[in-house]
C-alpha positions as CSV (number, residue, x, y, z in Angstrom):
1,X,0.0,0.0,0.0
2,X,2.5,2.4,1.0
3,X,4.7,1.8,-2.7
4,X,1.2,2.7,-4.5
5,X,0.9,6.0,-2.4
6,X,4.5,7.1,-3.0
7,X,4.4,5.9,-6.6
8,X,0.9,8.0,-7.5
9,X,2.4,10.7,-5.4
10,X,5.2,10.9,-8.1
11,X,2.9,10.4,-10.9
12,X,0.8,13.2,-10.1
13,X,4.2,15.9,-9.4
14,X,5.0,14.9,-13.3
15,X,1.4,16.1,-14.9
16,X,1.9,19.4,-16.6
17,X,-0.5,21.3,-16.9
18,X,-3.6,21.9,-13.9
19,X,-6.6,20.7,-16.5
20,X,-4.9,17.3,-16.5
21,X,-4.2,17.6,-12.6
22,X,-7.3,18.1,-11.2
23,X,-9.2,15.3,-12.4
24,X,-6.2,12.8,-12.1
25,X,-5.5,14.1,-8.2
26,X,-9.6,13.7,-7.4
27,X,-9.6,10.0,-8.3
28,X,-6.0,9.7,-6.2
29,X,-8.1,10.9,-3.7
30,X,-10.8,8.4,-3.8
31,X,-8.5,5.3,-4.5
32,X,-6.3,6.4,-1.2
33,X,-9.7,6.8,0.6
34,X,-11.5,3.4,-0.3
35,X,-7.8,1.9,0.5
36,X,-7.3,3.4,3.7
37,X,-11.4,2.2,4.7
38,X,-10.5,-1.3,3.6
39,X,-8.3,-1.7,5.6
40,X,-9.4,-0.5,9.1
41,X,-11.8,-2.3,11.2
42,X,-15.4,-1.7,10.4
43,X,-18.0,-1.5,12.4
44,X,-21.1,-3.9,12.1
45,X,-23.9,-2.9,10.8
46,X,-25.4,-4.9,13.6
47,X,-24.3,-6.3,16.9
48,X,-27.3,-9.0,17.2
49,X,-25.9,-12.0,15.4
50,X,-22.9,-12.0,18.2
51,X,-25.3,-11.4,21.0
52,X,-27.2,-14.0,19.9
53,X,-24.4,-16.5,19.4
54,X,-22.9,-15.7,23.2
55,X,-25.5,-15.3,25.2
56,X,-26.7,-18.9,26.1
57,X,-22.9,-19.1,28.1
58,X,-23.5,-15.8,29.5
59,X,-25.0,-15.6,33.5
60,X,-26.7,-13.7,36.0
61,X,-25.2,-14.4,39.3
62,X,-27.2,-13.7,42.7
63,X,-25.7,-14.6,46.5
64,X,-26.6,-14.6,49.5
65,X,-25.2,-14.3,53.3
66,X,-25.5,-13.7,56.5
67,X,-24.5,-10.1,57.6
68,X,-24.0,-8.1,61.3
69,X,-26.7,-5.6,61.4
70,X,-25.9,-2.3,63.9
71,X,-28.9,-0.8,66.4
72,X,-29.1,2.9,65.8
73,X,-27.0,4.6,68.2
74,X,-28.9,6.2,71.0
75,X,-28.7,9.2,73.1
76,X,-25.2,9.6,75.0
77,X,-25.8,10.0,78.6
78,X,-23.9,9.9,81.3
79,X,-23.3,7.0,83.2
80,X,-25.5,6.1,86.1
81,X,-27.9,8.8,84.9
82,X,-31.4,8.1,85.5
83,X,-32.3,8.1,81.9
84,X,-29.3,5.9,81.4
85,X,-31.9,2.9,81.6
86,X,-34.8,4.5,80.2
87,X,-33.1,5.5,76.8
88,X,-32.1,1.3,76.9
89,X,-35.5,0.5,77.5
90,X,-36.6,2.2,74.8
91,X,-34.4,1.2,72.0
92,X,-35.1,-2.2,73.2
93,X,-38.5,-2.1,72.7
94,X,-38.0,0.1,69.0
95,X,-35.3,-2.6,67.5
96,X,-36.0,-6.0,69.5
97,X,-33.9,-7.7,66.3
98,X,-30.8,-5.8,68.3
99,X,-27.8,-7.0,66.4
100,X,-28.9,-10.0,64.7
101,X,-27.2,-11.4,61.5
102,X,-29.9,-10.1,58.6
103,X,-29.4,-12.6,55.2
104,X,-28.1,-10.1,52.1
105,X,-27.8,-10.1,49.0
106,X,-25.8,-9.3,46.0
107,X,-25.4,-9.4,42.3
108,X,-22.7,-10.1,39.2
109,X,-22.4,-11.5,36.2
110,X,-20.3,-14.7,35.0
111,X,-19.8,-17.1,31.6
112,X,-19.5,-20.6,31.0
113,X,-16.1,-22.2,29.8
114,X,-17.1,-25.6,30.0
115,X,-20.0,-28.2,28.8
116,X,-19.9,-29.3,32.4
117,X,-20.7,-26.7,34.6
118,X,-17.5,-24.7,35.3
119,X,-18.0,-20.9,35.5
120,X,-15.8,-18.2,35.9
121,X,-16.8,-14.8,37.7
122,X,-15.2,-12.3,40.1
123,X,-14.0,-13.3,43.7
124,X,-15.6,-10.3,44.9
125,X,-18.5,-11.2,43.4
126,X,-19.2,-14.4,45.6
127,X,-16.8,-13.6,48.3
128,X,-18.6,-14.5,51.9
129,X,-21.6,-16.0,50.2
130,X,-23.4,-18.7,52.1
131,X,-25.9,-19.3,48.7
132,X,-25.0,-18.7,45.2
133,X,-27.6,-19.1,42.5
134,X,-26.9,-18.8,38.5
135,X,-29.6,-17.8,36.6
136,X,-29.1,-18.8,32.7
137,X,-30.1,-16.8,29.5
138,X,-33.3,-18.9,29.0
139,X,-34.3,-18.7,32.8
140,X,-33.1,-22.1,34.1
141,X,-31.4,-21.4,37.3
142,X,-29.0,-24.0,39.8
143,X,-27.4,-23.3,42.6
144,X,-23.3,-23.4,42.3
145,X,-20.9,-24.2,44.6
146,X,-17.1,-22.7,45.1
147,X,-14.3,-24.5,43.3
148,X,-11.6,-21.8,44.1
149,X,-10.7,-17.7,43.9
150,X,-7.4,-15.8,43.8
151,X,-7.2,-12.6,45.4
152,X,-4.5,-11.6,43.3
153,X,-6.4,-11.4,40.1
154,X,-10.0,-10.9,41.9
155,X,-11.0,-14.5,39.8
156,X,-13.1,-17.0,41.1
157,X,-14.1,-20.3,39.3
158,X,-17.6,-22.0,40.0
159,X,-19.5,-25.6,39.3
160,X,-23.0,-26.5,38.4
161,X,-24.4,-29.6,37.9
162,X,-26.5,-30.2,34.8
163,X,-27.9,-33.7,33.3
164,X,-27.4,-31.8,29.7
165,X,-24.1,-30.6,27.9
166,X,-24.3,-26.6,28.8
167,X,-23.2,-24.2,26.0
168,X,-19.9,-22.4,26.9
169,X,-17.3,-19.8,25.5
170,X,-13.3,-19.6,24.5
171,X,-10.9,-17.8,25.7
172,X,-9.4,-15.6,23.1
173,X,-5.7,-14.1,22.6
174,X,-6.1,-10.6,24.6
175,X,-2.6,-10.3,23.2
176,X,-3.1,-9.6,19.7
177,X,-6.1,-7.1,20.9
178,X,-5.6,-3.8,19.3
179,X,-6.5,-0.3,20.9
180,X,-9.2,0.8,18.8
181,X,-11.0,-2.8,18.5
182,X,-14.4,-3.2,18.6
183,X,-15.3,-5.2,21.8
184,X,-18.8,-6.6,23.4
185,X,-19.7,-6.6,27.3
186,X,-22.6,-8.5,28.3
187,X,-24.3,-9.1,32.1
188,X,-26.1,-8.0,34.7
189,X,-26.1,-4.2,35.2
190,X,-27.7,-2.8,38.1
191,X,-29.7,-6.1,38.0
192,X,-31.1,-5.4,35.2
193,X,-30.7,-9.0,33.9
194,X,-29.2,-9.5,30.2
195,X,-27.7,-6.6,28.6
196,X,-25.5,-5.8,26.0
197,X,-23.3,-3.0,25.7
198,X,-20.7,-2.1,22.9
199,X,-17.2,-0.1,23.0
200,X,-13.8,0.1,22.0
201,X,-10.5,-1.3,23.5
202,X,-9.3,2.4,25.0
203,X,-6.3,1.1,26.4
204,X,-3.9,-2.2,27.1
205,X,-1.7,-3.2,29.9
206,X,-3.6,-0.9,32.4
207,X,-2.7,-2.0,36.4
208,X,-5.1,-0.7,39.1
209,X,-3.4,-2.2,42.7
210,X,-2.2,-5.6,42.1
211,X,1.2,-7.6,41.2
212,X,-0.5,-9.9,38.4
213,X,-2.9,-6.6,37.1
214,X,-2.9,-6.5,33.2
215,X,-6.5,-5.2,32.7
216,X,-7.7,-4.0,29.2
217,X,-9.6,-0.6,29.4
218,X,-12.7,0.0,27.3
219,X,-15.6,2.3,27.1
220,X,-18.0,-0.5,26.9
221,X,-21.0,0.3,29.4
222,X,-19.8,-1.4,32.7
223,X,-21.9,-0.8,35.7
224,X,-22.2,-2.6,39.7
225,X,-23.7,-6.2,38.2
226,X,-21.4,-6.3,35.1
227,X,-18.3,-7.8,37.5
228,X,-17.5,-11.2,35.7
229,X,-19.1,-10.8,33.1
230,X,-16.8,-11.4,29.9
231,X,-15.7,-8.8,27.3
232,X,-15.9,-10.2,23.6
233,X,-13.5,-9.6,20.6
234,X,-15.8,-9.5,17.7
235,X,-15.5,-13.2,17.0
236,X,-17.3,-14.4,20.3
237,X,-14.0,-15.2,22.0
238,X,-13.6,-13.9,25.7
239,X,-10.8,-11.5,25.7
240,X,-11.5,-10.2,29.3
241,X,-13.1,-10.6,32.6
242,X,-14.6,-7.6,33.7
243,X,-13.5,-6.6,36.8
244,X,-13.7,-2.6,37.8
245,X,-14.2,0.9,36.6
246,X,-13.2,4.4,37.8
247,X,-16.3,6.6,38.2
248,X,-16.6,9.4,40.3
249,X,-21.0,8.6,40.4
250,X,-20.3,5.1,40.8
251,X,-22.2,4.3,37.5
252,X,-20.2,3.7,33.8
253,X,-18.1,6.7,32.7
254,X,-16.5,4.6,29.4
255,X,-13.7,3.8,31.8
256,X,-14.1,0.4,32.4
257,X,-11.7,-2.2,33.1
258,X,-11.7,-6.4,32.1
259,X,-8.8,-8.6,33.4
260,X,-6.9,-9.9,30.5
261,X,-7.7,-13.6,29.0
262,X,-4.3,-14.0,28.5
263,X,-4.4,-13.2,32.8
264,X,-7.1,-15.0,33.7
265,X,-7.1,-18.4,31.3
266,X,-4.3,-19.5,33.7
267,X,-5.6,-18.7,36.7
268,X,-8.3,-20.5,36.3
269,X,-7.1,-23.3,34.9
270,X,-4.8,-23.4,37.8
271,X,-8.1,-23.1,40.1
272,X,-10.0,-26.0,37.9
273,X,-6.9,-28.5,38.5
274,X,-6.2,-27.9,42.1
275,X,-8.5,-25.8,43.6
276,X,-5.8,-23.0,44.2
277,X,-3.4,-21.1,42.3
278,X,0.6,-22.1,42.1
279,X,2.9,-19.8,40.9
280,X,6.1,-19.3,40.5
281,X,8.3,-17.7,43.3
282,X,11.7,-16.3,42.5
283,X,12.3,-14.9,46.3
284,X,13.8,-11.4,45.6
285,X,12.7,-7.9,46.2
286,X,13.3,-5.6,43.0
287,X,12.6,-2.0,42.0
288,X,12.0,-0.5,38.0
289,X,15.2,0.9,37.0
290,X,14.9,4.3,36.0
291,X,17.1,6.4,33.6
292,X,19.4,8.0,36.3
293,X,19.5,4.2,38.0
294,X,20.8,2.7,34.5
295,X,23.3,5.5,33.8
296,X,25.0,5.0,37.6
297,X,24.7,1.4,37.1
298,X,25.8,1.6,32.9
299,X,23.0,-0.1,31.7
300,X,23.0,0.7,27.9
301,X,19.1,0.8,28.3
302,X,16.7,1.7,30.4
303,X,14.9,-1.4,31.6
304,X,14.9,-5.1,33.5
305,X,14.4,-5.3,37.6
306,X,16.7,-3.8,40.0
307,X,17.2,-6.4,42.8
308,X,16.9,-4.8,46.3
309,X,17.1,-7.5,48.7
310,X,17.3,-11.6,48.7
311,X,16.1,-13.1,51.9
312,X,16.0,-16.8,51.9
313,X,14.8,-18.5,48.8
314,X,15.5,-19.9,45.4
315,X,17.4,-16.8,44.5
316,X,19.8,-16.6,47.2
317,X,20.6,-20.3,46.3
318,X,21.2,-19.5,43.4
319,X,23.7,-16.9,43.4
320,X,22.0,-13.8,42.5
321,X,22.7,-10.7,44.5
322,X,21.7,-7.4,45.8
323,X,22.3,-4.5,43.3
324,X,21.8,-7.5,40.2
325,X,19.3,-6.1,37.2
326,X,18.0,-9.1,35.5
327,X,17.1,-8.6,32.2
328,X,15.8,-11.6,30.8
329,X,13.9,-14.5,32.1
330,X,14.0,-18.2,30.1
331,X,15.2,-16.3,26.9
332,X,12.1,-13.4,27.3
333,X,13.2,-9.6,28.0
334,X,12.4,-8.2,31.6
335,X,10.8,-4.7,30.5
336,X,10.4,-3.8,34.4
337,X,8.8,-5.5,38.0
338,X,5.4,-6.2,36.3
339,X,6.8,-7.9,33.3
340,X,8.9,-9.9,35.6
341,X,6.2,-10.6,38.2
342,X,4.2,-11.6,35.6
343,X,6.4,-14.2,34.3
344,X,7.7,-15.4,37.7
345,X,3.9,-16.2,39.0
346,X,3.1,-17.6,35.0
347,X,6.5,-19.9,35.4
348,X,5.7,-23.6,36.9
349,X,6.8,-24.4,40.3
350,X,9.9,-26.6,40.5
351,X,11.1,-25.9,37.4
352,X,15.0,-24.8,36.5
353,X,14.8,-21.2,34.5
354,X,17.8,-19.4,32.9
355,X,18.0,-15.5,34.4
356,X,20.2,-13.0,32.6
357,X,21.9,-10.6,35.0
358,X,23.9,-7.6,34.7
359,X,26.5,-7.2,37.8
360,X,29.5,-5.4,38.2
361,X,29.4,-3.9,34.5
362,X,29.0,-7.7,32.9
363,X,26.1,-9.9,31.8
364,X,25.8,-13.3,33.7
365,X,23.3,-16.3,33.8
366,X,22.0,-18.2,36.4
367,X,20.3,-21.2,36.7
368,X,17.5,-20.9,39.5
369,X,14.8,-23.8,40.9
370,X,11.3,-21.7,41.1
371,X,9.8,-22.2,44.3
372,X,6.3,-22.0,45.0
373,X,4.7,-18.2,46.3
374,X,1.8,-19.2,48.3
375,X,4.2,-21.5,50.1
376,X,6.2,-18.9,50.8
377,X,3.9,-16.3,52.0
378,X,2.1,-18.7,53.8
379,X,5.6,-19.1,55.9
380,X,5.0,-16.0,57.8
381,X,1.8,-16.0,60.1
382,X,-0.5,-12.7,59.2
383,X,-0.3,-11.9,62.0
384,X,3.4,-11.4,62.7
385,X,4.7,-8.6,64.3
386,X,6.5,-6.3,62.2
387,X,10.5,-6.8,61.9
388,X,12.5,-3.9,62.2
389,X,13.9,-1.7,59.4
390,X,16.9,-3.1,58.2
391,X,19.6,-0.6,56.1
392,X,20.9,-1.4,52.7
393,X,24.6,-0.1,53.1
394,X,24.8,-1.7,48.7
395,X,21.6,1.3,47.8
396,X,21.6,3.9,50.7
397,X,18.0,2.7,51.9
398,X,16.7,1.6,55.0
399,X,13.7,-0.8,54.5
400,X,11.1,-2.1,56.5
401,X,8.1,-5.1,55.9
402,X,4.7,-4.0,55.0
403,X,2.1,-4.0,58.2
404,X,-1.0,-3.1,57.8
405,X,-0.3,0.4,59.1
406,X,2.0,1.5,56.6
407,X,-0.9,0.5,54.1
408,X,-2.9,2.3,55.8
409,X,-0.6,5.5,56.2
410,X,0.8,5.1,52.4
411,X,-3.4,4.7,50.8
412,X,-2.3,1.2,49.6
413,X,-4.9,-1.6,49.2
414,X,-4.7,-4.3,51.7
415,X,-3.2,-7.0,49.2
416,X,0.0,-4.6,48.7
417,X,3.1,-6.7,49.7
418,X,6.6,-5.3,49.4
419,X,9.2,-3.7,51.6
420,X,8.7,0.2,52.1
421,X,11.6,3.1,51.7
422,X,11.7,4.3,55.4
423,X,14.8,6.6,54.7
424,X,17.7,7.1,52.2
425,X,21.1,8.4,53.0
426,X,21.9,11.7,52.0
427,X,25.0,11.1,50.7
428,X,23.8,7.6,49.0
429,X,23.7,7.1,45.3
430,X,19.8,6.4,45.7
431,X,19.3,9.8,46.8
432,X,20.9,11.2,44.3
433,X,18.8,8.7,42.0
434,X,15.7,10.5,43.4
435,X,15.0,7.5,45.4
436,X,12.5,8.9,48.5
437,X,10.7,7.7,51.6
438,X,7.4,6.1,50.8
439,X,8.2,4.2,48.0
440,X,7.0,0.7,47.6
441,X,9.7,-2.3,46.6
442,X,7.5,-5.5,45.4
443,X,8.7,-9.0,45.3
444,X,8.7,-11.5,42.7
C-alpha cells in the first residue's frame, strides 16, 4: 500500500499542466480513501448476530449471606444517669432484632467455559456468600458451589451440575487485541438481567493495585452487576473478565476495566486442576530501574528489575545478589517489576529457569529452581509482628516489611506486599537517583 501511495504521489508531481491535474489528483483521492477504509476495522452494521451467538454461556449471578446488622445509636448520657436505663429500655423495645445477622444479597455476572458446569466470575462477586444461584439466559437457574478464587487477580471459578451438555465460550488471545477494537460486554447491570453494551478497546496493559494486574480498558458500558461478566473480541471469543471501573457517580463513565484472558485463562485453569493457584516464586525484592539508576549502574538501556534485597529463597541459592538487574527470564526480555512478576507467577513451580543478570558492569546467567509463592507467603503467620527496618549499606535505603499500618498511612490496598523506603542516606547514590521515603519495593 504504501509503494502505491508514493508511486501515485510521483505520478501526479510529473502532470503538466492543472486541466490534466485536477481530475487525475480527485480520483487519487478516492482510490487512497477506499484503500485506507479497507483496511481498518469496520463496524457492524449490527451487533445481534454476536449477541445472539454468546448469550446462552453468559450468566446472572445472585448470593446470598448472612450479615451483622448495627442498632441505631442512641442518646449519649452519662453514666448512672437516670435516663441511662430509660433510653435502653426504649431502644429495646423500637429494635428488639438488636444486632442480629440479617441474610443479604448481591449481584454479578459470569460465563461458561465448560460443557460441564464450570463458571468463571469475580472473587468479589461471591466472596462470603453462604448461597450462590446462577440464573441462565433462558431462565433455568441452579445453585453453584465454590471451586476456588485468587485474590491476586479478583477471579473466582464456580461448578453447576446439569444432566445436559451446557453451552460455553473460548478464551481468546487478549494479546493480539488492538487499541481501537471493537469489543462486546454483556451481564447484569444494576440487576437489570441480560444486557449488552458495545465499546472500543481504549487502552492495554492498564494496572489498578495488584502484582499480576494487566486489565484491558474499554468504554464499553460497565456498571455494579457487570463484575464477571466477559468482554468479547468481535469473534465471540472472551478477551476479558470484567472486573472494575473508575467513576466518580459510581455508575459507567466509558472507563471500564476487564482482566486480560491472556491473565485470567491460567488462573483458572490453575483453580480448575487444584483448587488454588501455584505460581512461580523467585524470592527477591526488586525495583523498575529508571534512567538515572541505569546510567550509575551503565545499563545501555533503560529497563529489566533492579534487585533490592534476597532473603532466603530460590534466589539466594542461586547466586543472585543485591544490586543484580535481570534482564531476561527463560530467553524473554524483563521490560520492568510487572513484566517480571508476571512471568515469575506464569512460570511452573519446581522448574530450573535461565536468568540473565547484569552485575558489576558484565552480563551473567544463572540457573535458578522456582519455588512455589503461596508456600512462601504462607511461611509467615499474618499476624506477625512487624521486623525492624533493616539498612541497605549496597543502595543507601533503609527498609522495613509491610504492616497493615503503613498501608494504611501510604493509601495502599490491603493485598500490597513489598518492603517500604523508610529513609535514604543523604549522601547515597539512591538519593541522588531520586530514590524517596514512601516508596513501595514489590517482590517476585
Amino acid at each position: 500500500m504504501e509503494e502505491s501511495v508514493r508511486i501515485l504521489v510521483f505520478s501526479l508531481q510529473r502532470v503538466p499542466g492543472p486541466a490534466v491535474l485536477w481530475p487525475l489528483a480527485l480520483g487519487v483521492a478516492l482510490f487512497l480513501a477506499q484503500a485506507v477504509a479497507a483496511t481498518a476495522q469496520s463496524r457492524p452494521d449490527s451487533f445481534a448476530d454476536l449477541a445472539e451467538k454468546v448469550s446462552p454461556a453468559v450468566v446472572n449471578i445472585t448470593t446470598s449471606a448472612m450479615v451483622a446488622t448495627r442498632m441505631q445509636p442512641g442518646p449519649i448520657v452519662p453514666e448512672g444517669s437516670p435516663f441511662e436505663e430509660f433510653f435502653r429500655d426504649f431502644m429495646e423495645r423500637n429494635n428488639p432484632d438488636g444486632n442480629r445477622p440479617r441474610r443479604g444479597q448481591a449481584l454479578g455476572s459470569g460465563f461458561v467455559i465448560s460443557g460441564d458446569g464450570y463458571i468463571v466470575t469475580n472473587r468479589h462477586v461471591i466472596q462470603s456468600a453462604d448461597k450462590i444461584l446462577i440464573e441462565f439466559f433462558d431462565g433455568d437457574e441452579r445453585e453453584a458451589e465454590i471451586v476456588g478464587t485468587d485474590a491476586n487477580t479478583d477471579l473466582a471459578l464456580l461448578k453447576v451440575e446439569s444432566d445436559k451438555p451446557l453451552k460455553f465460550l473460548s478464551w481468546g488471545d487478549s494479546e493480539e487485541t488492538r487499541v481501537g477494537d471493537w469489543v462486546m460486554a454483556m451481564g447484569n447491570p444494576l440487576g437489570q438481567g441480560f444486557s449488552v453494551s458495545v465499546g472500543i478497546v481504549s487502552a492495554r496493559g492498564r494496572a489498578l493495585a495488584g502484582s499480576y494486574d494487566d486489565f484491558i480498558q474499554t468504554d464499553a458500558a460497565i456498571n455494579r452487576g457487570n463484575s464477571g461478566g466477559p468482554l468479547f473480541n468481535m469473534d465471540g471469543e472472551v478477551i476479558g473478565v470484567n472486573t472494575a471501573i473508575l467513576s466518580p457517580t459510581g455508575g459507567s463513565i466509558g472507563i471500564g476495566f476487564a482482566m486480560s484472558a491472556s491473565v485470567a485463562e491460567n488462573v483458572i485453569k490453575q483453580l480448575r486442576d487444584y483448587g488454588e493457584t501455584r505460581r512461580g516464586w523467585l524470592g527477591v525484592r526488586i525495583q523498575d530501574v529508571s534512567d538515572d539508576l541505569a546510567e550509575g549502574l551503565g545499563l545501555a538501556e533503560v529497563r529489566g528489575a533492579l534487585v533490592t534485597d534476597v532473603p532466603e529463597g530460590p534466589a539466594l541459592e542461586a547466586g543472585i545478589e543485591t544490586g543484580d538487574v535481570i534482564l531476561s527470564f527463560e530467553g524473554v526480555e524483563v521490560d520492568d517489576t510487572r513484566s517480571l512478576v508476571r512471568q515469575v507467577g506464569d512460570a511452573t513451580v519446581g522448574k530450573e529457569v535461565r536468568i540473565k543478570v547484569f552485575r558489576d558492569g558484565e552480563f551473567r546467567t544463572l540457573m535458578v529452581t522456582l519455588g512455589r509463592r503461596e508456600d512462601a507467603e504462607g511461611a509467615i503467620p499474618a499476624s506477625a509482628d512487624a521486623t525492624d527496618p533493616t539498612f541497605s549499606e549496597h543502595l543507601g535505603l533503609t527498609l522495613s516489611e509491610m504492616t497493615d499500618a503503613l498501608r494504611e498511612q501510604l493509601g495502599l490496598p490491603e493485598t500490597a506486599e513489598g518492603l517500604v523506603v523508610q529513609d535514604v542516606a543523604e549522601d547515597s547514590s539512591a538519593c541522588d537517583k531520586g530514590r524517596r521515603a514512601g516508596a513501595l519495593i514489590v517482590e517476585a
